[in-house]
C-alpha positions as CSV (number, residue, x, y, z in Angstrom):
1,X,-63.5,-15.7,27.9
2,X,-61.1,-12.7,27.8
3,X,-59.1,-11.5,25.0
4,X,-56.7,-8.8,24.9
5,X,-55.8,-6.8,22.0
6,X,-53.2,-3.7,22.9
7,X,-55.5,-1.2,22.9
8,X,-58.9,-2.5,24.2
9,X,-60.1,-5.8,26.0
10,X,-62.9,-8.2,25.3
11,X,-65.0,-9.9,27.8
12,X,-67.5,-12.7,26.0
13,X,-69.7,-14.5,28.4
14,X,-72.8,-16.1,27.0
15,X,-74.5,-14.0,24.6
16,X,-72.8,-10.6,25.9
17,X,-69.6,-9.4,24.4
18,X,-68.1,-6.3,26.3
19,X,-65.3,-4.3,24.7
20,X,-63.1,-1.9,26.8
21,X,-60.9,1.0,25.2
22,X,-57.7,0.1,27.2
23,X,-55.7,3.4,27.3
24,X,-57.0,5.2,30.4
25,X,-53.9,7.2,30.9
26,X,-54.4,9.1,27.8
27,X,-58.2,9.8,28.2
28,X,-58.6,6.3,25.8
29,X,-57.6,8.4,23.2
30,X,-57.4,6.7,19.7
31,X,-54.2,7.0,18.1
32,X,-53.6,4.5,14.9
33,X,-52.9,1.3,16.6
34,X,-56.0,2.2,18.9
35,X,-58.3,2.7,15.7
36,X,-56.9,-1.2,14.1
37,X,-58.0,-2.7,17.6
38,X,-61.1,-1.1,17.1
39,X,-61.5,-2.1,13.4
40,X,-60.0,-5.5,13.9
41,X,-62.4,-6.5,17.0
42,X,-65.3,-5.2,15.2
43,X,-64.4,-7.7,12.6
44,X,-63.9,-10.3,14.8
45,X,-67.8,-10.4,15.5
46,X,-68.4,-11.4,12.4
47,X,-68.1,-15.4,12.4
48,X,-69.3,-15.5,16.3
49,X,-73.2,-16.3,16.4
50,X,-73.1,-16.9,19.6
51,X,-72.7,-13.3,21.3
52,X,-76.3,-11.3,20.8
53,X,-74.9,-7.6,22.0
54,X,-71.8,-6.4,22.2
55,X,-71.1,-2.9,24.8
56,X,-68.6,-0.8,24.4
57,X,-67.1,1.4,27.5
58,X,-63.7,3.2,28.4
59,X,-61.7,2.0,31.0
60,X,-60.7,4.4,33.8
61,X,-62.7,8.4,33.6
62,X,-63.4,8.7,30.3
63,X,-65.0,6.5,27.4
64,X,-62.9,8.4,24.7
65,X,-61.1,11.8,24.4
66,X,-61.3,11.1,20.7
67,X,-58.2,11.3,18.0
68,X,-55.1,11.5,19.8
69,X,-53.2,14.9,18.8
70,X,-50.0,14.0,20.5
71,X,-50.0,10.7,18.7
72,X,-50.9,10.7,15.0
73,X,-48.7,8.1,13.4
74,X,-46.3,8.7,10.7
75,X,-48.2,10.6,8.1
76,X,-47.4,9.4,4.7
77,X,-45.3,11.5,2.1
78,X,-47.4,10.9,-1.7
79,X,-51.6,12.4,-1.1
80,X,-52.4,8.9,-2.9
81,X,-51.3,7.0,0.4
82,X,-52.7,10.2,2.6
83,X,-55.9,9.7,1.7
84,X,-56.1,5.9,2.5
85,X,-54.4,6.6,5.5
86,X,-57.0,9.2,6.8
87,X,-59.7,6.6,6.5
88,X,-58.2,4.8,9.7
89,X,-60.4,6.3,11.8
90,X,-63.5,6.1,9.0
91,X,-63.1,2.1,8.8
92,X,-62.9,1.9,12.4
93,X,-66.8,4.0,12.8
94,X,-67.8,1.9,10.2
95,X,-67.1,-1.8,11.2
96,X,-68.8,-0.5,14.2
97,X,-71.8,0.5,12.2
98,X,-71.9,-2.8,10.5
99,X,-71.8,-5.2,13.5
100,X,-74.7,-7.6,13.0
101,X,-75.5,-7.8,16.7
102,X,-76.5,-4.8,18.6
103,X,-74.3,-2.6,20.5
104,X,-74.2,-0.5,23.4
105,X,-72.3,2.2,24.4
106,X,-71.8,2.5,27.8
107,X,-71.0,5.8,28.3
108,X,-68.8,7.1,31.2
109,X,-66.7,10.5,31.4
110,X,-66.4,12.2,27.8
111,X,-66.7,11.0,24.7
112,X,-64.8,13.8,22.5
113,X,-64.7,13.9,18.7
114,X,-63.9,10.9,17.6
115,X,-64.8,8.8,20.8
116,X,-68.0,11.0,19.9
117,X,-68.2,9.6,16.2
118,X,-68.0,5.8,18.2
119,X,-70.5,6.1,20.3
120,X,-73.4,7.5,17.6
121,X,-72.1,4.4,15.4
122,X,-73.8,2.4,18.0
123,X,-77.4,1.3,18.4
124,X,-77.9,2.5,21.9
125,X,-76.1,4.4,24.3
126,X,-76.3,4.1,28.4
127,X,-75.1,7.5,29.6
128,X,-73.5,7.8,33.3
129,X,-74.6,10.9,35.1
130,X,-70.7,12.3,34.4
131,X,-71.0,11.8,30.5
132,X,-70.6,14.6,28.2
133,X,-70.3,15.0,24.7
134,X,-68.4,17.5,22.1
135,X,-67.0,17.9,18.6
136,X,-63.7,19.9,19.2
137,X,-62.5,19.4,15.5
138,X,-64.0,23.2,14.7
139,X,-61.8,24.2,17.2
140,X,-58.9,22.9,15.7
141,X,-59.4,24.5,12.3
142,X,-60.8,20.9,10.5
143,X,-63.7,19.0,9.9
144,X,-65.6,16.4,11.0
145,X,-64.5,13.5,9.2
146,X,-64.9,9.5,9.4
147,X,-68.3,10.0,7.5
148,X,-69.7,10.7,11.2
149,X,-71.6,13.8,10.2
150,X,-74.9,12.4,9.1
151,X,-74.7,10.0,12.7
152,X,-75.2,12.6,14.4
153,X,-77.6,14.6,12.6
154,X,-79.9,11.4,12.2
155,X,-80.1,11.1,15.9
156,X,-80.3,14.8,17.4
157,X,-81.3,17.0,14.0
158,X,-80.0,19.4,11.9
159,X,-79.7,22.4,13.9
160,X,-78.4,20.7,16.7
161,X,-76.1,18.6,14.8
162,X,-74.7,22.4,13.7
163,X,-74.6,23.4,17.5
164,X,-72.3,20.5,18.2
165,X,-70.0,20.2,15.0
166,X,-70.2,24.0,13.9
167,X,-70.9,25.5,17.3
168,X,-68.1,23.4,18.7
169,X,-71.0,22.9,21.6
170,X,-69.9,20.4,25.0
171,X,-73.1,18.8,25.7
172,X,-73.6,17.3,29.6
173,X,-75.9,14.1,29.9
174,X,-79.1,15.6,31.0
175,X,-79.0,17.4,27.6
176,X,-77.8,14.6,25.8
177,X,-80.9,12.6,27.3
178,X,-83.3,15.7,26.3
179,X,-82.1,14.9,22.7
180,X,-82.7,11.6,22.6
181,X,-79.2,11.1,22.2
182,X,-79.4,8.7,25.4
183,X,-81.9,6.0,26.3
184,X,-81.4,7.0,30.1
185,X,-78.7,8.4,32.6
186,X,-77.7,6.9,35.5
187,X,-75.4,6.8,38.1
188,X,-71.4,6.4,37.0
189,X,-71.0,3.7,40.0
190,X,-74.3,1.6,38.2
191,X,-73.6,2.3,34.5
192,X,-72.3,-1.0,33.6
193,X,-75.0,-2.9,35.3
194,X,-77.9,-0.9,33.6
195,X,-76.1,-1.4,30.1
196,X,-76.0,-5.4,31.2
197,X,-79.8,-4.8,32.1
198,X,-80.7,-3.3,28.7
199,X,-78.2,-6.3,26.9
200,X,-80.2,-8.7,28.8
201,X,-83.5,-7.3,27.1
202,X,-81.9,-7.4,23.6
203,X,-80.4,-11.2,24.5
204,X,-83.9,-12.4,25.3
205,X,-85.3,-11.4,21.3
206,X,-85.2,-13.7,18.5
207,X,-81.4,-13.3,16.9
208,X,-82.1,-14.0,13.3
209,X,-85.3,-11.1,13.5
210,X,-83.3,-8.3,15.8
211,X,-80.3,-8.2,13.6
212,X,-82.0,-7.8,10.3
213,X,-84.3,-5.2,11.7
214,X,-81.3,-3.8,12.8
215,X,-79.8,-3.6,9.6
216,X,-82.5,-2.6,8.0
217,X,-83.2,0.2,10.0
218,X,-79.7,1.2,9.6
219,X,-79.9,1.2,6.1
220,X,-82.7,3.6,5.3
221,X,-81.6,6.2,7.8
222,X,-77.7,6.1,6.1
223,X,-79.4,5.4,2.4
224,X,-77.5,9.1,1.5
225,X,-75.0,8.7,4.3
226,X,-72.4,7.9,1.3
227,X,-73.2,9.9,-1.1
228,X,-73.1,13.6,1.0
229,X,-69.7,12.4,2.9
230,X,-67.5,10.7,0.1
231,X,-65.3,13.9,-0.1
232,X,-64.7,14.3,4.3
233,X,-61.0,13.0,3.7
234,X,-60.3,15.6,0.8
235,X,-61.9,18.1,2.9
236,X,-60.0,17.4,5.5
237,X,-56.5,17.7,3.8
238,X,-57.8,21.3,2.4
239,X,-58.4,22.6,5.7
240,X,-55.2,21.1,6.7
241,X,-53.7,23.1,4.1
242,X,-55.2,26.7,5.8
243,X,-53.6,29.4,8.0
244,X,-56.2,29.1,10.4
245,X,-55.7,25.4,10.8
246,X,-52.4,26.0,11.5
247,X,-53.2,29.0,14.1
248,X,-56.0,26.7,15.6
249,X,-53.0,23.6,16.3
250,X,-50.4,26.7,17.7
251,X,-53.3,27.3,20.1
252,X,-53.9,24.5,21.2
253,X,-50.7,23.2,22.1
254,X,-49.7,26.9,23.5
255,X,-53.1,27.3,25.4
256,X,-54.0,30.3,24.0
257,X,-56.9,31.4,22.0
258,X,-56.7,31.8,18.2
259,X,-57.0,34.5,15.8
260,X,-58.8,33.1,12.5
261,X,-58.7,35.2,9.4
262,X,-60.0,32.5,7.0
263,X,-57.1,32.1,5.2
């Protein structure tokens, strides 16, 4: 059965779910239509006990560029609706996060900031030999927000967690499977078949046992998750408040490199 949302497709056939970011002309970047889709198929998982695993992939190059500069949305005029309106991308991550089956990420092309945040919300992650990985928000004069900081630092560590969001690092797969970051790399042409090999394995387990394990195991490794990250969306209106941020946008759009004075 295929549904189509206007941002992404799902493909549910027997226990297997697949979910395809649909905007391959812009890199499947997620602007906030993109982000509802995301939210609002996540959601739709919850009342089916039929699928088992659910995989997530990009349609054409990339699995996600990440937040879509040239397409924000229409930014709200009082900070009260501001800061419910910066959570889009937050509530997307974390109705991800909370899917009771297990997902995969089947990871093809780049998977930038925010397609970067995605793919760490999921259980496991299928790497194609073109995949990389990078955090350009430091770049850009902001943080990291959708409270995907402490993903990534569960899964590859503190230092490098610092390499990627502080360092601004791009990461190719073989690193990405050095840091455990990946289960395994494999050609692009067979990535979706080796993520419907590993959904088959996860298909074949006991539902009621894998998904509260899953859970469980989700919830002592984000036990502090909240507590560190309830203040991303204010820090990320102060930094949009900063000369530098402003010089870091100017540079981007103008191609040039940027002069920060920490102002």
């Amino acid at each position: 059965m295929s549904e189509r949302f206007e941002h992404l497709t799902v493909d549910r056939s027997g226990h297997v779910a697949t979910v395809t970011f649909n905007r391959p002309e812009k890199a499947n970047a997620l602007n906030p239509g993109h982000l509802a889709d995301i939210e609002a198929v996540a959601q739709s998982f919850r009342d089916d006990t039929n699928t088992r695993v659910v995989i997530f992939t990009g349609a054409g190059k990339h699995f996600s560029a990440g937040a879509d500069l040239t397409d924000p949305g229409e930014r709200p005029d009082t900070v009260v609706a501001q800061r419910r309106w910066l959570r889009m991308g937050e509530r997307a991550v974390q109705s991800v996060y909370d899917m009771d089956q297990i997902t995969i990420a089947a990871w093809n092309g780049a998977a930038m900031g925010g397609g970067a945040c995605l793919a760490t919300a999921m259980d496991l992650r299928i790497g194609a030999d073109d995949c990389v990985m990078g955090y350009p928000e430091i770049d850009i004069g902001v943080n990291l927000m959708w409270k995907s900081l402490p993903l990534i630092t569960h899964l590859v560590g503190p230092a490098r967690a610092k390499r990627l969001v502080v360092g601004g690092e791009r990461v190719a797969a073989s690193v990405l499977l050095e840091w455990g970051l990946l289960e395994v790399v494999v050609p692009r042409e067979r990535l979706m078949d080796e993520a419907g090999e590993w959904a088959a394995r996860y298909v074949a387990k006991p539902p009621v046992p894998a998904q509260m394990i899953k859970r469980s195991v989700n919830a002592i490794v984000s036990a502090l998750d909240t507590a560190v990250m309830h203040m991303d969306v204010d820090q990320y209106m102060l930094t949009m408040s900063t000369g530098d941020q402003r010089a870091a946008i100017k540079a981007y759009f103008d191609k040039t490199d940027p002069t920060f004075a920490g102002d």
